[in-house]
C-alpha positions in Angstrom: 38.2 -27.5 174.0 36.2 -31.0 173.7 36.8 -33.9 171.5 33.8 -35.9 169.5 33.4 -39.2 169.0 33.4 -39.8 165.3 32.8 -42.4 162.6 35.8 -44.1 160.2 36.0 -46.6 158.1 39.0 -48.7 156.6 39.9 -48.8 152.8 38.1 -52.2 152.6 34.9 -50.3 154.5 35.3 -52.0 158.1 33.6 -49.2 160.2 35.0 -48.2 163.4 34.6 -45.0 165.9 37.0 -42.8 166.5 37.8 -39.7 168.9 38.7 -36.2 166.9 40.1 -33.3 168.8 40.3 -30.1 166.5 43.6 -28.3 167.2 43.6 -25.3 169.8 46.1 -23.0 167.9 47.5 -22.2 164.1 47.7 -26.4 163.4 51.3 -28.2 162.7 49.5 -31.4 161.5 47.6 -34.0 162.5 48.4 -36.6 165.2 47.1 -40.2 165.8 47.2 -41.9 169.3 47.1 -45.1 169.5 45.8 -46.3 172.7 47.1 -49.3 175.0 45.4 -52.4 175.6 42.2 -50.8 177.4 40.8 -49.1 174.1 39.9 -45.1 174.1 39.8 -44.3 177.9 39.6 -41.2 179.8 43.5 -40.7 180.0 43.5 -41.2 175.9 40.9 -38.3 175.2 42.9 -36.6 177.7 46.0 -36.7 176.3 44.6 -36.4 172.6 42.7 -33.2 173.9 46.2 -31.6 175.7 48.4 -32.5 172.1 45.5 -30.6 170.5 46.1 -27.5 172.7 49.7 -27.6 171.1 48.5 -27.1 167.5 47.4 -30.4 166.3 44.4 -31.9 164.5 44.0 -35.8 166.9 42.1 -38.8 165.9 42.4 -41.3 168.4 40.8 -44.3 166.5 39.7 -47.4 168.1 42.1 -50.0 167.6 40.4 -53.2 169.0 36.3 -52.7 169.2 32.9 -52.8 167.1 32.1 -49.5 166.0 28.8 -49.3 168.5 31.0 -50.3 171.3 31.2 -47.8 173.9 34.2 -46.6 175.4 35.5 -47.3 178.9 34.7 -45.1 181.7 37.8 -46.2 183.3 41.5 -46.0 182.7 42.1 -49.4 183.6 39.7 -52.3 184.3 41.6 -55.2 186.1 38.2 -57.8 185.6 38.1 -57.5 181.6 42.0 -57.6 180.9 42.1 -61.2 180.1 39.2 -60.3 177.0 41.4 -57.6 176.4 44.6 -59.1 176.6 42.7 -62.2 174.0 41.8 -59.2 171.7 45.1 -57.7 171.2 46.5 -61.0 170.7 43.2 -61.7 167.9 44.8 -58.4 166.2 48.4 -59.8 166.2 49.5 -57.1 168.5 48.6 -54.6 166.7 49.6 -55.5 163.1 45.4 -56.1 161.9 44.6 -52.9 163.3 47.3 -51.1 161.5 44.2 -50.4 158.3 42.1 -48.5 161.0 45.1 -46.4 161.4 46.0 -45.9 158.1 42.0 -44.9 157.9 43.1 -42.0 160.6 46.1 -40.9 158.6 44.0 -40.8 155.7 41.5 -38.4 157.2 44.0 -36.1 158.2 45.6 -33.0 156.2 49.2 -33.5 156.2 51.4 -33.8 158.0 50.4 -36.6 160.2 52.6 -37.9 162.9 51.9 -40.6 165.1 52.3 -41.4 168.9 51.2 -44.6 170.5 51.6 -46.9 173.6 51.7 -50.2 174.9 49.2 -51.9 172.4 49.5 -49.0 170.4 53.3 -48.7 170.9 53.8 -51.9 169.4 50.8 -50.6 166.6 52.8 -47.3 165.9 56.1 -49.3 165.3 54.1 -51.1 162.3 52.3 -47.9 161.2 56.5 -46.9 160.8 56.8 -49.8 158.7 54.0 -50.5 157.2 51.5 -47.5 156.6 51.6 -44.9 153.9 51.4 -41.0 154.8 52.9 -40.8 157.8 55.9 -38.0 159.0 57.2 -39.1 162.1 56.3 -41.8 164.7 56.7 -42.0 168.5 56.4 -45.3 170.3 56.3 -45.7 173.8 56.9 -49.1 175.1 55.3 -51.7 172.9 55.7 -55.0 174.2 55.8 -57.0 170.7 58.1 -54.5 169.4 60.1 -57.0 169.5 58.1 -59.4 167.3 58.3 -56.9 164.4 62.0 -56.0 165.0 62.8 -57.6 161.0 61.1 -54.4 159.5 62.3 -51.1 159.1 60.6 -47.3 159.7 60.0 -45.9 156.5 60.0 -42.4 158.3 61.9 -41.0 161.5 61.2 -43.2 164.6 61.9 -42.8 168.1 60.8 -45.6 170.7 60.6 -45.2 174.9 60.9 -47.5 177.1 61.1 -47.7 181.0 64.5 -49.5 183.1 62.1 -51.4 185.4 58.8 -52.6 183.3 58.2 -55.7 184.3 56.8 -56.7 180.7 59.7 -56.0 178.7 62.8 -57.5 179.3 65.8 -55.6 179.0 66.8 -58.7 176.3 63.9 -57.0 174.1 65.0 -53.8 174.2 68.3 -54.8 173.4 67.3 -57.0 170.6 65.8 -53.9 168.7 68.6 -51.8 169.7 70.9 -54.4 167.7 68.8 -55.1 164.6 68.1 -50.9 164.5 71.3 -49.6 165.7 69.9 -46.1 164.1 67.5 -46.5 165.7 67.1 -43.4 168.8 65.4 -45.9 171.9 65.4 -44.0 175.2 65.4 -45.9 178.2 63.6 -44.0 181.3 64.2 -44.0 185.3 60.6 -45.5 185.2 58.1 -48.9 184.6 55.2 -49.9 182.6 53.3 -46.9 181.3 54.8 -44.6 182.8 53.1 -41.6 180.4 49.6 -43.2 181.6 48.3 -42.8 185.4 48.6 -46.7 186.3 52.7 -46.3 186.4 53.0 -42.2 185.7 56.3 -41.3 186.2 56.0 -37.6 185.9 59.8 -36.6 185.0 60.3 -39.8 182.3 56.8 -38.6 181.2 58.1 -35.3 180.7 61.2 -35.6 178.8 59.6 -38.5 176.7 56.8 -36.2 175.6 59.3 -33.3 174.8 61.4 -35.3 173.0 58.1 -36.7 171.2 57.0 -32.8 169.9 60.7 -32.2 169.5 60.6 -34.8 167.0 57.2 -34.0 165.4 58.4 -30.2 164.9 61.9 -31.2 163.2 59.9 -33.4 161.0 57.6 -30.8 159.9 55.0 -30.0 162.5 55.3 -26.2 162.2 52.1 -23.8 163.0 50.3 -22.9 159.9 47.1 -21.2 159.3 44.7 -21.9 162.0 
């Protein structure tokens, strides 16, 4: 199985690329991942490739770049964070790039779930709050969470975050936790992205993930025609 690299566009027409992963088996729905700071890297296709092998249709757009911009050949790239960082914080952590995902959503059949991290953890919060079409969202530690803690998921929400990451206080975490006592938030054994190979922490990685498609099939993501 192979992802492409496909063209969106938002409802106003901003263009942007995207990566779209067909699904491997009868499909449960489609799936957005929302990258971290670092854009569509290797470890993103990745990961939007192995959720494909579990039934679902993935777009992975691009949260943060021109749509002829390519995509990194590395995971992380220690010399270009500060541009990154300066773009994430251009996008409001996440909250102007929540049209490109409703632009994903949009292209997929029902129903559409979303899972994001970091940047995008913070991104698939406000997709929860803010974004039509969506079933089910999944966030793993999205540092501006916080920021956004005033709105409320429209749909069911789970957030991750790890014990020992150094960029988010335990203060933040609790903050949420109080303002969204509903709210499920699972703390992990584990630091900063511990789901991606800079911090993997294989067993928080696993029971995060499981809890993740746990959530996705309770909220609808059952096999149907392939």
């Amino acid at each position: 199985m192979s992802g492409t690299r496909i063209a969106l566009a938002d409802r106003d027409g901003g263009p942007f690329s995207a990566f779209h992963v067909a699904p491997g088996e009868a499909r449960r729905g489609g799936l957005v991942v929302l990258h971290a700071i670092w854009g569509v890297t290797p470890h993103i296709r990745e990961f939007s490739e192995s959720l494909a092998e579990h039934g679902y249709e993935v777009i992975a757009p691009d949260l943060l770049d021109a749509a002829d911009a390519a995509w990194p050949e590395l995971n992380t790239e220690p010399a270009i964070l500060d541009d990154r960082m300066a773009l994430g914080e251009q996008a409001g952590w996440g909250a102007a790039s929540v049209p490109r995902v409703q632009a994903a959503i949009d292209a997929l059949g029902g129903p559409v779930f979303v899972v994001g991290f970091c940047f995008g953890g913070t991104t698939a919060w406000l997709s929860a709050t803010r974004a039509t079409g969506v079933t089910a969202v999944s966030a793993f530690y999205g540092g501006d969470i916080v920021s956004y803690r005033g709105e409320t998921p429209k749909v069911p929400t789970i957030l991750h975050f790890g014990k020992t990451d150094p960029m988010i206080p335990l203060a933040d975490v609790e903050a949420i936790a109080a303002a969204h006592p509903e709210l499920p938030i699972f703390q992990y054994e584990a630091g900063h992205a511990f789901v991606a190979p800079s911090g993997h922490h294989p067993d928080s990685a696993r029971l995060a993930m499981l809890r993740t498609l746990q959530l996705f099939q309770r909220s609808g993501g059952s096999k149907g025609e392939a």
